[in-house]
PyMOL commands that place a pseudoatom at each C-alpha (Angstrom):
pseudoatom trace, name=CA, resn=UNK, resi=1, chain=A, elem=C, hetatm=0, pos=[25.384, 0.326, 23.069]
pseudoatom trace, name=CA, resn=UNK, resi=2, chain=A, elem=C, hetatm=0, pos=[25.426, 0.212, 18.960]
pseudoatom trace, name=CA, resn=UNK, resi=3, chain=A, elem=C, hetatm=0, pos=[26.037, 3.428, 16.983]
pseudoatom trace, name=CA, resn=UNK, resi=4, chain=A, elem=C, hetatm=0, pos=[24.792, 3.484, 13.247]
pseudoatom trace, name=CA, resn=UNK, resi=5, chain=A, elem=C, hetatm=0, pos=[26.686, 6.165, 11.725]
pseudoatom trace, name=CA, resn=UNK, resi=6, chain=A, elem=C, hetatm=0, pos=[25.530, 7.036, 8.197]
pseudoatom trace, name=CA, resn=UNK, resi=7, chain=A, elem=C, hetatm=0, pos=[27.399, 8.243, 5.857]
pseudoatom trace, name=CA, resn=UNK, resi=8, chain=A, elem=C, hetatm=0, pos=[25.654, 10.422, 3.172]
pseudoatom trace, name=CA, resn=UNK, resi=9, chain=A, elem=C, hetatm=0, pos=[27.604, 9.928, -0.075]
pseudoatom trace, name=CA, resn=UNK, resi=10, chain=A, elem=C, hetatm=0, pos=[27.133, 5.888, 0.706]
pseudoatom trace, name=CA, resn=UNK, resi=11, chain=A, elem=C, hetatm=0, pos=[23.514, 6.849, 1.247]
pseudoatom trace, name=CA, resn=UNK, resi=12, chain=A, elem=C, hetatm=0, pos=[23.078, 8.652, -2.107]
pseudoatom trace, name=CA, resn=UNK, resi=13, chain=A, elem=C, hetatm=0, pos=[25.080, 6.246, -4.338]
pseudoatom trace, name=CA, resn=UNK, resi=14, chain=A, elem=C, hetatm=0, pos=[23.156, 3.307, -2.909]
pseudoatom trace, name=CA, resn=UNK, resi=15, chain=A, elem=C, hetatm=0, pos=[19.533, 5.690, -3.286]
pseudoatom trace, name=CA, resn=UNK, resi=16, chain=A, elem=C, hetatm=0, pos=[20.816, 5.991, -7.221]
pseudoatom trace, name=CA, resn=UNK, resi=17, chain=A, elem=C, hetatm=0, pos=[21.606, 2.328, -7.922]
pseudoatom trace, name=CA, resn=UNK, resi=18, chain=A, elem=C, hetatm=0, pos=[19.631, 0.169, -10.239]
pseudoatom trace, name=CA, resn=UNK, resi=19, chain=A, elem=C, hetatm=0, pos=[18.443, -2.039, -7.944]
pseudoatom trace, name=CA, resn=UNK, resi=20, chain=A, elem=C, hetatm=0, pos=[17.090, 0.124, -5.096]
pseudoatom trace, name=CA, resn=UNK, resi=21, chain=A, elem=C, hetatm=0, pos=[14.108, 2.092, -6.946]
pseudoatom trace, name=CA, resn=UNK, resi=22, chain=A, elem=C, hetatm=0, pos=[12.791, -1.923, -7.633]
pseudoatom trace, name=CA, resn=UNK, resi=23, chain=A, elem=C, hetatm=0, pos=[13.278, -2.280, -3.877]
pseudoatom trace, name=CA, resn=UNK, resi=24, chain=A, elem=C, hetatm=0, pos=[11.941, 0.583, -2.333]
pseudoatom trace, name=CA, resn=UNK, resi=25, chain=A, elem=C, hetatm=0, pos=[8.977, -0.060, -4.984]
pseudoatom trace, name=CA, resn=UNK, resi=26, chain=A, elem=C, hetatm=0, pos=[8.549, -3.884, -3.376]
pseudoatom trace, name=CA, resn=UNK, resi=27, chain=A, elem=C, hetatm=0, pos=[8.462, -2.156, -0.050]
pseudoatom trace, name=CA, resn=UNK, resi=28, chain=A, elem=C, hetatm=0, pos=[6.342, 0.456, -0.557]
pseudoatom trace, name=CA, resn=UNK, resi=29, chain=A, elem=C, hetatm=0, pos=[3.782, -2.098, -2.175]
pseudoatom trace, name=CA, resn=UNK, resi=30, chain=A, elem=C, hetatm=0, pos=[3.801, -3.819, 1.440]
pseudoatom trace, name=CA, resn=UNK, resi=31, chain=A, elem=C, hetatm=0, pos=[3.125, -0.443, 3.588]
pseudoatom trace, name=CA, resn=UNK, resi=32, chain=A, elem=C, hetatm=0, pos=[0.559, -0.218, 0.611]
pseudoatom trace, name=CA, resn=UNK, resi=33, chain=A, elem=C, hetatm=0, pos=[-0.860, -3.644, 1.731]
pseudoatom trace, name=CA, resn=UNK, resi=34, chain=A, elem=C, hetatm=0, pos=[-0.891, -3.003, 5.710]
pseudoatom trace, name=CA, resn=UNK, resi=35, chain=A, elem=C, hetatm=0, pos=[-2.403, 0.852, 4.942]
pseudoatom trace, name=CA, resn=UNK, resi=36, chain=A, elem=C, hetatm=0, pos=[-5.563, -0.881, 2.733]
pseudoatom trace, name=CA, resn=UNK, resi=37, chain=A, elem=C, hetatm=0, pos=[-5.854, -3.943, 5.222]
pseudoatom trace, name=CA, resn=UNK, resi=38, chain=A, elem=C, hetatm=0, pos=[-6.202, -1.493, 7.951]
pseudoatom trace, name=CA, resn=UNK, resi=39, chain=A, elem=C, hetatm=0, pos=[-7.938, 1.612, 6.380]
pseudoatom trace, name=CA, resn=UNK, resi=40, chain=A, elem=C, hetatm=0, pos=[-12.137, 2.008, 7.888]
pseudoatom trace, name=CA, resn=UNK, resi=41, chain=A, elem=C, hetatm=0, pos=[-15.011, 0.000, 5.576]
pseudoatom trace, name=CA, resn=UNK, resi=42, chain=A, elem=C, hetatm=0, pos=[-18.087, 0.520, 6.280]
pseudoatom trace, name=CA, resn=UNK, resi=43, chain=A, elem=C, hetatm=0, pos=[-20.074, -2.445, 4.531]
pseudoatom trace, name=CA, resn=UNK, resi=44, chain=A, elem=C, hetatm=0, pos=[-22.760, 0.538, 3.448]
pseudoatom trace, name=CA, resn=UNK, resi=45, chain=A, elem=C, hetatm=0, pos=[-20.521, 2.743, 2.063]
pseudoatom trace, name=CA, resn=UNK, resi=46, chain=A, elem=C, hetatm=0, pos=[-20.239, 6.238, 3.736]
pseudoatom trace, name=CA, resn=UNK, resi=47, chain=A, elem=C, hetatm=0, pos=[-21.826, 9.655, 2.240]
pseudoatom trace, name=CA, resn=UNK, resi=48, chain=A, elem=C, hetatm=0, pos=[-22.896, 7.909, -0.948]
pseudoatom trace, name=CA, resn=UNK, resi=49, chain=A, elem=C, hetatm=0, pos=[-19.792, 6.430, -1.368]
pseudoatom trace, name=CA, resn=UNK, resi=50, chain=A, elem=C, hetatm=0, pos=[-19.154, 2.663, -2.330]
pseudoatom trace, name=CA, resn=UNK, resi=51, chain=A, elem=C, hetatm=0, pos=[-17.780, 0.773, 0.339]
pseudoatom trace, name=CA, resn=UNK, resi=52, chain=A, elem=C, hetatm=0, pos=[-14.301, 0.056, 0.039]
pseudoatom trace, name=CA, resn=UNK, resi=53, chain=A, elem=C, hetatm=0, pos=[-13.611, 3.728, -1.228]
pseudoatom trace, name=CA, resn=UNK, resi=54, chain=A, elem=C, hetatm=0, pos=[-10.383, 4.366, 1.158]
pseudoatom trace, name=CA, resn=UNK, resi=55, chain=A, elem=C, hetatm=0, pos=[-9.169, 1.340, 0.260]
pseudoatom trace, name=CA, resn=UNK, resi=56, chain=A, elem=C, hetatm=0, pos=[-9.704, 1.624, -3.274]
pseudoatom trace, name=CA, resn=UNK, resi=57, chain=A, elem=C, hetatm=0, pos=[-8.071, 5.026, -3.646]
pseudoatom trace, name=CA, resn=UNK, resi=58, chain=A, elem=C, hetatm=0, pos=[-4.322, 3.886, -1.752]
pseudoatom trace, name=CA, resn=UNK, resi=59, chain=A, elem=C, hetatm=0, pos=[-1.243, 3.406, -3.775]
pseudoatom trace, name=CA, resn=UNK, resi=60, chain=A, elem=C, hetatm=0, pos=[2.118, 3.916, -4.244]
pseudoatom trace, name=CA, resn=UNK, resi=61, chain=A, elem=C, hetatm=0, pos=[3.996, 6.638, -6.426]
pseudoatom trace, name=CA, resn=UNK, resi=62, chain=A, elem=C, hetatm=0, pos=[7.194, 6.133, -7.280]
pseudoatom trace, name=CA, resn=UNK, resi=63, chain=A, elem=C, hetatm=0, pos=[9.583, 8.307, -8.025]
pseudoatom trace, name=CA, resn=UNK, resi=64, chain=A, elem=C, hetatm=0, pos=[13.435, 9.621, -8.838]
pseudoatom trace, name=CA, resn=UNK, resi=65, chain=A, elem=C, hetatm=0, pos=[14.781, 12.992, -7.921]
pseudoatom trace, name=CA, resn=UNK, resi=66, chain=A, elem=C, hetatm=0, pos=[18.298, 14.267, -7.330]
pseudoatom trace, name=CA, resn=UNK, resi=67, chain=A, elem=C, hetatm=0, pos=[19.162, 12.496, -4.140]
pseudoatom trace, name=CA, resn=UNK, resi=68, chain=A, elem=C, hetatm=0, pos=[17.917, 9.072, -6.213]
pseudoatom trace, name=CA, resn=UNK, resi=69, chain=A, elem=C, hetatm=0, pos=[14.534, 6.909, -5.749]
pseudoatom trace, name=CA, resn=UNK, resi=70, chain=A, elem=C, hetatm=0, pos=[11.652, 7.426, -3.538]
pseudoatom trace, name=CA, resn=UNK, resi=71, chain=A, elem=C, hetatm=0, pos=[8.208, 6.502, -2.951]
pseudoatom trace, name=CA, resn=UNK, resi=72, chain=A, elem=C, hetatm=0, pos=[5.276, 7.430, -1.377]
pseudoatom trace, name=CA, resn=UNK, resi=73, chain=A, elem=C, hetatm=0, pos=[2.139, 5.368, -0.162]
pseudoatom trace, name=CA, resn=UNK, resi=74, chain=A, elem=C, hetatm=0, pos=[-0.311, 7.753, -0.641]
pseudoatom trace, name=CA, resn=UNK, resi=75, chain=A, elem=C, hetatm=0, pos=[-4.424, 8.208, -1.346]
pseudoatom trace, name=CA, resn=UNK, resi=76, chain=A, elem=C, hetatm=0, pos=[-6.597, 11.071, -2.383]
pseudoatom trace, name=CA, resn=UNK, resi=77, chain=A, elem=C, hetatm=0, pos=[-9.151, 10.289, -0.915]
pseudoatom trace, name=CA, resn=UNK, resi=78, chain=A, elem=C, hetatm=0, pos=[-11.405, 12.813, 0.919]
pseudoatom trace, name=CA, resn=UNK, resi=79, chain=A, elem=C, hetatm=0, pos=[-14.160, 13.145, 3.659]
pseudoatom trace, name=CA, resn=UNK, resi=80, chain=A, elem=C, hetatm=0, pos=[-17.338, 14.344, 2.390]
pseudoatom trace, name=CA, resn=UNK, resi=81, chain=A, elem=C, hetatm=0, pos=[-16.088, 17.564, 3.555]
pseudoatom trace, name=CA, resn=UNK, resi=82, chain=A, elem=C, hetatm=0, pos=[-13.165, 17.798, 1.339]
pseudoatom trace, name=CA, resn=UNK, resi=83, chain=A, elem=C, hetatm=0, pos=[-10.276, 17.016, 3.832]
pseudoatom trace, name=CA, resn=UNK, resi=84, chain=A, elem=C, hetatm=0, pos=[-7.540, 14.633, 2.693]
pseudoatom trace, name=CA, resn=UNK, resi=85, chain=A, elem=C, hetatm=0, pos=[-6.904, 12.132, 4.616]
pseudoatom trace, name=CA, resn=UNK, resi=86, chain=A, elem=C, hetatm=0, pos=[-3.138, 12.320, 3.393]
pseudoatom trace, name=CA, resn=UNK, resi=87, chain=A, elem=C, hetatm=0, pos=[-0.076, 10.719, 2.871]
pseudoatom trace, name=CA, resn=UNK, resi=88, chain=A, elem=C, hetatm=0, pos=[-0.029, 6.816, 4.695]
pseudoatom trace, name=CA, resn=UNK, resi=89, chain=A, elem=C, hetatm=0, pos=[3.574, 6.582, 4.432]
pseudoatom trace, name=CA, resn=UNK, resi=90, chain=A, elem=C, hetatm=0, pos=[6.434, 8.728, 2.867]
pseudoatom trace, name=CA, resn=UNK, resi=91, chain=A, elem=C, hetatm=0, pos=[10.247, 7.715, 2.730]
pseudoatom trace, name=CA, resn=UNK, resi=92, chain=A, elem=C, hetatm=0, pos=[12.022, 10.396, 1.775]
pseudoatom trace, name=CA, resn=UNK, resi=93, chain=A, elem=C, hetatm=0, pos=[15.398, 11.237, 2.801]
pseudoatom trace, name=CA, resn=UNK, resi=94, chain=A, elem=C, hetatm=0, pos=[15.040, 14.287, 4.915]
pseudoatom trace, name=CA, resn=UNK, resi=95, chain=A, elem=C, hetatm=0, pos=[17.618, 13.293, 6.860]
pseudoatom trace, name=CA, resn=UNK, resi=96, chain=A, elem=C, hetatm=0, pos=[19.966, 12.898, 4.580]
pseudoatom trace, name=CA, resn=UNK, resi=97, chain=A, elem=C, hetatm=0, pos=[19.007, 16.407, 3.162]
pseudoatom trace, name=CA, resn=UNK, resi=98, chain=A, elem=C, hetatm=0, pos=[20.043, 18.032, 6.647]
pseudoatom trace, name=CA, resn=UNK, resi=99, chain=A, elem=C, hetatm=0, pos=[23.222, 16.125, 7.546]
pseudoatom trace, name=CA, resn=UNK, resi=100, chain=A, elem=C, hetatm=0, pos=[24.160, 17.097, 3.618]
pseudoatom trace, name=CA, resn=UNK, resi=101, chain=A, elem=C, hetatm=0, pos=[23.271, 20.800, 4.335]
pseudoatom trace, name=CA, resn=UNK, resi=102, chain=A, elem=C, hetatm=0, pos=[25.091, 20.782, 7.513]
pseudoatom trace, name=CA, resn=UNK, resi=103, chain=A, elem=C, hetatm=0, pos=[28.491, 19.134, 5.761]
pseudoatom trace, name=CA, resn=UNK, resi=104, chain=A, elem=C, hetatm=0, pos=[27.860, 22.701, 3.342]
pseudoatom trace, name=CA, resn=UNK, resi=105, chain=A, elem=C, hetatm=0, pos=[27.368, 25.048, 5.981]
for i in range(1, 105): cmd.bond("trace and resi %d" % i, "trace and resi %d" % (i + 1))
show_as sticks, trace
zoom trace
């Protein structure tokens, strides 16, 4: 059987180069794609709302922090009783974070 052994100072110096945040951005913009193509429409609308109003309120937020680029697929959008329906898709490096903290401890 494979092993894929990652190695976090690879991780983060590839997560800080140029070229990954326009990457992760062209990625993101797919989940983006998938997320609206499969998000509920309701060719009436729902609660007053247009139709299309899931769809219309999914995108992607991109962003830098210490460990280098990330981005979220995200919407705001809300049932009529105020719950989110949340974040699609997140890539973030959480595991990174812990096998970094565990190299510390």
């Amino acid at each position: 059987m494979s092993q894929v052994v990652l190695h976090p100072e690879g991780f983060l110096e590839l997560a800080r180069s140029p070229g990954f945040a326009a990457e992760l951005r062209r990625v993101a913009e797919v989940v983006r794609a998938n997320a609206v193509n499969k998000a509920p429409t309701s060719k009436a609308g729902s609660h007053g709302r247009r139709p299309g109003y899931l769809r219309s309120q999914i995108k992607v937020v991109s962003r830098v922090d210490t460990l280098g680029a990330y981005a979220d697929v995200v919407t705001e959008a809300a049932t009529p009783k105020g719950f989110r329906y949340g974040t699609y898709w997140e890539h973030r490096r959480h595991y990174l974070l812990q096998a970094v903290n565990e190299r510390q401890m």
